[in-house]
Structure formats: structure tokens, C-alpha cells
C-alpha positions as CSV (number, residue, x, y, z in Angstrom):
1,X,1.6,11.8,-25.0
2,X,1.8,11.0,-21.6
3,X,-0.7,8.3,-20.0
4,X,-1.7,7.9,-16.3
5,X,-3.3,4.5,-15.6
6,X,-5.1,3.0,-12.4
7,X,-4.4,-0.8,-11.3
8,X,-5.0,-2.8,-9.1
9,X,-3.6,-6.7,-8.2
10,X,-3.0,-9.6,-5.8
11,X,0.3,-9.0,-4.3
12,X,1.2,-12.5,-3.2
13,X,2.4,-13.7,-6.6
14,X,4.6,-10.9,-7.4
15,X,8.0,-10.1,-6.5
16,X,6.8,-6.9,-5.2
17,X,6.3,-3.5,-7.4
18,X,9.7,-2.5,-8.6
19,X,11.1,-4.5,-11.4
20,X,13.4,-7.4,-10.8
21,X,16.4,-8.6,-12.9
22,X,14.7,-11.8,-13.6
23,X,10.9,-10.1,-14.2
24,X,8.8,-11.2,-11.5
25,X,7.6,-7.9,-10.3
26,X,4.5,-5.6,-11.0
27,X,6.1,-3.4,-12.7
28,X,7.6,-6.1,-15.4
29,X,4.2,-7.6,-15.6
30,X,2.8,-3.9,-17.1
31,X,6.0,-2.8,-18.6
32,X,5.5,-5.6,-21.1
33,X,1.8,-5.4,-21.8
34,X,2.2,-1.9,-22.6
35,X,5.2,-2.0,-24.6
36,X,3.3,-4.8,-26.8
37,X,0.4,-2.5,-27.0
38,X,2.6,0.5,-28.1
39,X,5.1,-1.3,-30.5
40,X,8.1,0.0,-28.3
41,X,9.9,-0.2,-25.0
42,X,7.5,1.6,-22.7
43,X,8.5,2.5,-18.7
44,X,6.3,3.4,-16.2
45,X,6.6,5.3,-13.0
46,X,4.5,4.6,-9.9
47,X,2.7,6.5,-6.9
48,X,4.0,3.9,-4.2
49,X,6.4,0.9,-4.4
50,X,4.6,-2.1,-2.6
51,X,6.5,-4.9,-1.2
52,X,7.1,-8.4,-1.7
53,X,3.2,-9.8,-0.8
54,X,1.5,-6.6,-0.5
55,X,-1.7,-6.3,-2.7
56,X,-3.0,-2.7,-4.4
57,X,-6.7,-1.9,-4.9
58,X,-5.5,0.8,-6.6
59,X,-2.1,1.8,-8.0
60,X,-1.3,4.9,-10.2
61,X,1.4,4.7,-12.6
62,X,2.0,7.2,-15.9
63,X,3.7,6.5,-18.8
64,X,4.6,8.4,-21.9
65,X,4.5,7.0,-25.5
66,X,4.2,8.2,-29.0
67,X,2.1,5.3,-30.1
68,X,-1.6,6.6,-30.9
69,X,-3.9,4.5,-29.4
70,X,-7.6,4.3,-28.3
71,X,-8.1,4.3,-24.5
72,X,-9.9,0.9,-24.4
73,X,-6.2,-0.6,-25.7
74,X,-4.4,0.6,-22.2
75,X,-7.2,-1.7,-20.5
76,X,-9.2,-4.0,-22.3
77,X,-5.9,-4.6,-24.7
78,X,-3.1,-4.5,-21.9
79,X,-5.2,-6.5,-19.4
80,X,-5.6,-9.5,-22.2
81,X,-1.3,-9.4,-21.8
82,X,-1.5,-9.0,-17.5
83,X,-1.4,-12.1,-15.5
84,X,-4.7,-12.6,-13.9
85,X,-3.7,-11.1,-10.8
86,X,-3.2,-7.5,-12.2
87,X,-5.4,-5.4,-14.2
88,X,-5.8,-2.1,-15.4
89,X,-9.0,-0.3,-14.2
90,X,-8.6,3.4,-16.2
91,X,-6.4,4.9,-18.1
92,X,-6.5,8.7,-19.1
93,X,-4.3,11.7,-21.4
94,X,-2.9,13.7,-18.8
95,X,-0.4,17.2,-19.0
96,X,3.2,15.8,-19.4
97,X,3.8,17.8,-15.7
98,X,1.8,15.3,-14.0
99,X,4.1,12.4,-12.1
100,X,1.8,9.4,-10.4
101,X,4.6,9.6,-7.3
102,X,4.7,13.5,-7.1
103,X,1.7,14.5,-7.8
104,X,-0.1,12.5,-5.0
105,X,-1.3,14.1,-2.5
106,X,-1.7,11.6,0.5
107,X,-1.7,8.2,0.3
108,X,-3.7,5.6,2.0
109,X,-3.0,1.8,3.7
110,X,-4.8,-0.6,5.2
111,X,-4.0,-3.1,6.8
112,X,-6.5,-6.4,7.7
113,X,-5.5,-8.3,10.9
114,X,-7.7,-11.6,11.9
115,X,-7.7,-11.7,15.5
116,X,-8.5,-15.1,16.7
117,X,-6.9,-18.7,18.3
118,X,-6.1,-20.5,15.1
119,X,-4.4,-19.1,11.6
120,X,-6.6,-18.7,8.9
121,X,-6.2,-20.9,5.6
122,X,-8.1,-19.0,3.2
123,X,-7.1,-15.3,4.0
124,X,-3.4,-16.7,4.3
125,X,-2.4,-14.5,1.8
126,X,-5.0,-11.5,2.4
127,X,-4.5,-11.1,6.1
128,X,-2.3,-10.6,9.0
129,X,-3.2,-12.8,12.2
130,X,-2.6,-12.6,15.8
131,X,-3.8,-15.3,18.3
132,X,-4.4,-13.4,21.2
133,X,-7.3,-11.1,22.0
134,X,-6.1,-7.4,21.5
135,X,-7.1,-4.5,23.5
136,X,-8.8,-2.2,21.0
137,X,-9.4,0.7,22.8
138,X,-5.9,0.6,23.9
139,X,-4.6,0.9,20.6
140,X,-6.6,3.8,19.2
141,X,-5.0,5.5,22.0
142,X,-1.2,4.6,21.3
143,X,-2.6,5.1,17.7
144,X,-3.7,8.9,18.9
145,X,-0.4,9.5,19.6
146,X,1.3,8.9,15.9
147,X,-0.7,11.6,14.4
148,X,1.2,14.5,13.0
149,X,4.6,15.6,11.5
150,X,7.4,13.4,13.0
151,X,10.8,11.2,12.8
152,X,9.2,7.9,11.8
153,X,13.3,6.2,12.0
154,X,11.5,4.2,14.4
155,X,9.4,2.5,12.2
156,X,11.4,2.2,9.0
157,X,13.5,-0.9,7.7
158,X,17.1,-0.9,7.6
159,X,17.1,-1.2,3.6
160,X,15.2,2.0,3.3
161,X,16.4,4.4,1.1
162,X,14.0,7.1,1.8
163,X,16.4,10.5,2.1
164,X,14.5,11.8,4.8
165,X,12.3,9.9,7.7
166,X,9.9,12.6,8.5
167,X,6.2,12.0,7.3
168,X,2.9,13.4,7.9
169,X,1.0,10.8,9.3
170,X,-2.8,12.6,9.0
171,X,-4.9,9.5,10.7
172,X,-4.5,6.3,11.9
173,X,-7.8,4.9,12.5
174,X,-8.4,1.3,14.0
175,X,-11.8,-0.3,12.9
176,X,-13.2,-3.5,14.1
177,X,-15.8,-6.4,12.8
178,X,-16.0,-9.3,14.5
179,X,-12.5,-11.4,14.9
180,X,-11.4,-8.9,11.7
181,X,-9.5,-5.6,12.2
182,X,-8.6,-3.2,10.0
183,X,-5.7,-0.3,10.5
184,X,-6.4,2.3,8.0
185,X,-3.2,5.3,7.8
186,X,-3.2,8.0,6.0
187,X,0.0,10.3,5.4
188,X,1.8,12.1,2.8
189,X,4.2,9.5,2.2
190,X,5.8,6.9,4.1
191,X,8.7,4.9,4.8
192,X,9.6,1.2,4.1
193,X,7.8,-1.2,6.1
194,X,6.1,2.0,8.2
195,X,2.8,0.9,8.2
196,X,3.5,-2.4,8.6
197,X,6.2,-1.8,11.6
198,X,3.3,0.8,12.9
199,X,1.0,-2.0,13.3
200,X,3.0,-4.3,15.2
201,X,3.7,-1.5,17.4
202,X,0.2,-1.2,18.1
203,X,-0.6,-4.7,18.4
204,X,2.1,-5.1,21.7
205,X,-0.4,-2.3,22.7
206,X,-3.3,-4.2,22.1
207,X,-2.1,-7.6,23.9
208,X,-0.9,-5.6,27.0
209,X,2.6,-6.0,26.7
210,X,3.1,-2.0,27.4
211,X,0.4,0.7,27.8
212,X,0.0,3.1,25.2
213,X,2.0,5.8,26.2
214,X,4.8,3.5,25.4
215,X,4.7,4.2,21.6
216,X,5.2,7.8,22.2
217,X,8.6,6.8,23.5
218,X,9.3,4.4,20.4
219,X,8.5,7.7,18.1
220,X,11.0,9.6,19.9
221,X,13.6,7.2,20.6
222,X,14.2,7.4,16.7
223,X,15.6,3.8,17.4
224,X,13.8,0.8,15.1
225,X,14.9,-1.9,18.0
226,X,12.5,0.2,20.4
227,X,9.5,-0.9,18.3
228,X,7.8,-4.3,17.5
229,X,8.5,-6.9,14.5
230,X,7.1,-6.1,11.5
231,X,3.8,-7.3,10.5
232,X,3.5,-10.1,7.7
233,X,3.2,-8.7,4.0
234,X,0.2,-10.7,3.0
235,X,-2.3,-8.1,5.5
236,X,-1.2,-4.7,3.6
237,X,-3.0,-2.8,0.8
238,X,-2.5,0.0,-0.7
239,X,-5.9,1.6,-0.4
240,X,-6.3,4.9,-1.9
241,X,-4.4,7.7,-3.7
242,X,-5.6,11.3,-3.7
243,X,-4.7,13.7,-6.3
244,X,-5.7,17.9,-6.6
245,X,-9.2,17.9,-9.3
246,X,-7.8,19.3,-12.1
247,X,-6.2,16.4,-13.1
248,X,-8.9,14.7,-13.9
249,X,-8.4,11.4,-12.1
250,X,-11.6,8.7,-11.9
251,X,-12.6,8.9,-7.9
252,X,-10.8,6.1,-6.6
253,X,-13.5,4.3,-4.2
254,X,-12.7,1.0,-2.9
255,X,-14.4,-1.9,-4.2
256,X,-15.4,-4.6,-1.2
257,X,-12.4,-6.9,-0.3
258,X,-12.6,-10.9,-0.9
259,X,-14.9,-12.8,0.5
260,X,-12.1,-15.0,2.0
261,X,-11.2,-12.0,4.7
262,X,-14.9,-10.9,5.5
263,X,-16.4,-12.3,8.8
């Protein structure tokens, strides 16, 4: 039978999604609740790897497994073996064609920038920060300009392994609350460290240090030393995951972030 399960978890005391030789990633965390829970050696496969630091309101992952249990033992029983900062939401039966990673349609990020003088203490780990006042008009129109089908080499790490760098980037929108702003992006897929690199991008932008137009020639240049340092981890969530209806799939809406990064 194969399983799909929704997740989500505080990134900043993981290694990371993918598993790591000495455990410390997400992906160890579940592997070994659900393996207890199933009396063998159960692997899962994911919709997105996150980074080192970067959190997941919700994650999709499948597994398959022989082992015949009820569906409260894939939550209530797994998240008894998580670490606090993980749990499972959901889990349902799904057609052994389903994959969590190719099945998704679009994925969603956000990321949450605080935007004032001094550094936060208790969104440390749930928030990006910049000191100086950003233009936000300015960005939504460098932002404008990111939308479509392109060559994203610009805006990918080094260590990505990603066989091709063009993505569908279907919105980038830039909202604002106070000294708190909030990139939300949209695409198909993306690239490693894209949103994040996207972000710093449009924060040079934002504190005038070129006009917009300038990130049209970072997309083209297909050259990551055009564009900006990439963003802090701790800022980044993976937001949202779409898949077609007949999967049957819970609606995945966004609970309300932490206190600690409202205004």
C-alpha cells in the first residue's frame, strides 16, 4: 500500500530535509517513526528538499509499506516517535502512481523579512532581517519582471544538482505589514537557494542600490555573481503544495505563523 502524508516542522533544529549520515535531518526524524510504526525499514520520498534552517507548514512525502495499519497510527502514533518540532498533519491510501515530488503541481514559498534598525531576538530563527528601509514599490516591479518561463542559473547555488535551470516562476508577490514583509513565489519547481537568492536580489532593489530593471539583466546574464547574497535560511517556508483533485489530498491552507514574527 502506498501512503502519502502531510507535515509540517520547525526547520532550525534540523540538518535540513534529506537524510544525513549521522541522522539529524527531517527525513531521518520520519523515517524512524514510521518504520517503528510499520515493524520494518520504511523510506519516504518528498515534494521539496528544504535546507539547513528552512521551516515547512506543509511537506508532502509518500511511502509504501505492507504493514496494515489504521490511519490514526501514521499521525497520532508516528507523531508520539517525532521530535517536537515535526509532526504529521494527514495521512491518506493513495494509487501506487502517485509520487509527492512528481505529482505536484506548483509549489509555493514564502519568505518573512523584518525590516527595521535592530535584529530581532525572538523571530531569530523565523525571519530574515534587513536594517535599512526598503523601497517596496520598487521591488514588486523588479519582482514583475521574474515572472514566466526562464534560465534561473542566476539565482541557483553552485552545489545545485538540478539537471536543468529553467523554471516557471507563475507569481512573485511582495506583501507588507508593518516593519514585516513577506515574499510569496510560486513556480513549478525551483532551484537551490532560488527563492532565497531571488529575494536578496530584490532587496538591493528595495534599498536603492540599482533600479529595477537591473534584475532583468541578472536573469539574463545567467551568471550567479550578477545577483545578490543569499538570504538567511531561518526566513524561508515552504508554504503550500498543489496537487490535480483526484488525488484526494486534504486542502492545504496555511495555519497563522508564530506569534514571535507577527507585528
Amino acid at each position: 500500500m502506498r501512503i502519502a502524508l502531510g507535515l509540517e516542522y520547525d526547520g532550525s533544529g534540523f540538518l535540513g530535509w534529506q537524510t544525513q549520515r549521522g541522522g539529524g535531518g527531517v527525513q531521518d526524524a520520519l523515517e524512524d517513526a514510521l518504520s517503528s510504526i510499520a515493524g520494518n525499514e520504511v523510506s519516504v520520498a518528498c515534494a521539496g528538499r528544504t535546507d539547513r534552517g528552512v521551516h515547512a507548514r506543509i511537506q508532502v512525502v509518500h511511502f509504501d509499506s505492507g504493514a496494515a495499519r489504521p490511519e490514526s497510527a501514521w499521525v497520532r502514533g508516528v507523531n508520539a516517535l517525532l521530535p517536537v518540532s515535526a509532526a504529521v498533519l494527514w495521512s491518506r491510501p493513495v494509487d501506487e502512481s502517485f509520487h509527492a515530488r512528481y505529482a505536484a503541481r506548483s509549489r509555493t514559498y514564502r519568505y518573512v523579512l523584518l525590516n527595521r534598525a535592530v535584529r530581532p531576538a525572538l523571530a531569530a530563527r523565523y525571519a530574515g532581517w534587513f536594517h535599512v528601509p526598503l523601497d517596496i514599490e520598487a521591488m514588486r516591479a523588479a519582482a514583475a519582471l521574474l515572472a514566466g518561463e526562464h534560465d534561473f542559473s542566476a539565482f541557483r547555488s553552485a552545489e545545485c544538482q538540478a539537471r536543468s535551470p529553467v523554471r516557471t516562476l507563475y507569481s512573485l508577490e511582495i506583501e507588507q505589514r508593518g516593519e514585516r514583509i513577506d515574499f510569496v513565489v510560486r513556480a513549478n519547481a525551483f532551484l537551490q537557494h532560488m527563492v532565497r537568492n531571488l529575494v536578496g536580489t530584490l532587496v538591493y532593489v528595495g534599498k536603492g542600490k540599482h533600479p529595477p530593471g537591473w534584475v532583468q539583466e541578472v536573469l539574463d546574464s545567467r551568471d550567479r555573481r550578477r545577483a545578490a547574497p543569499t538570504m538567511s535560511a531561518a526566513g524561508l517556508y515552504l508554504e503550500a503544495l498543489e496537487y490535480a483533485p483526484h488525488w484526494g489530498l486534504p486542502v492545504m491552507a496555511p495555519e497563522p505563523l508564530a506569534a514571535a514574527i507577527e507585528d
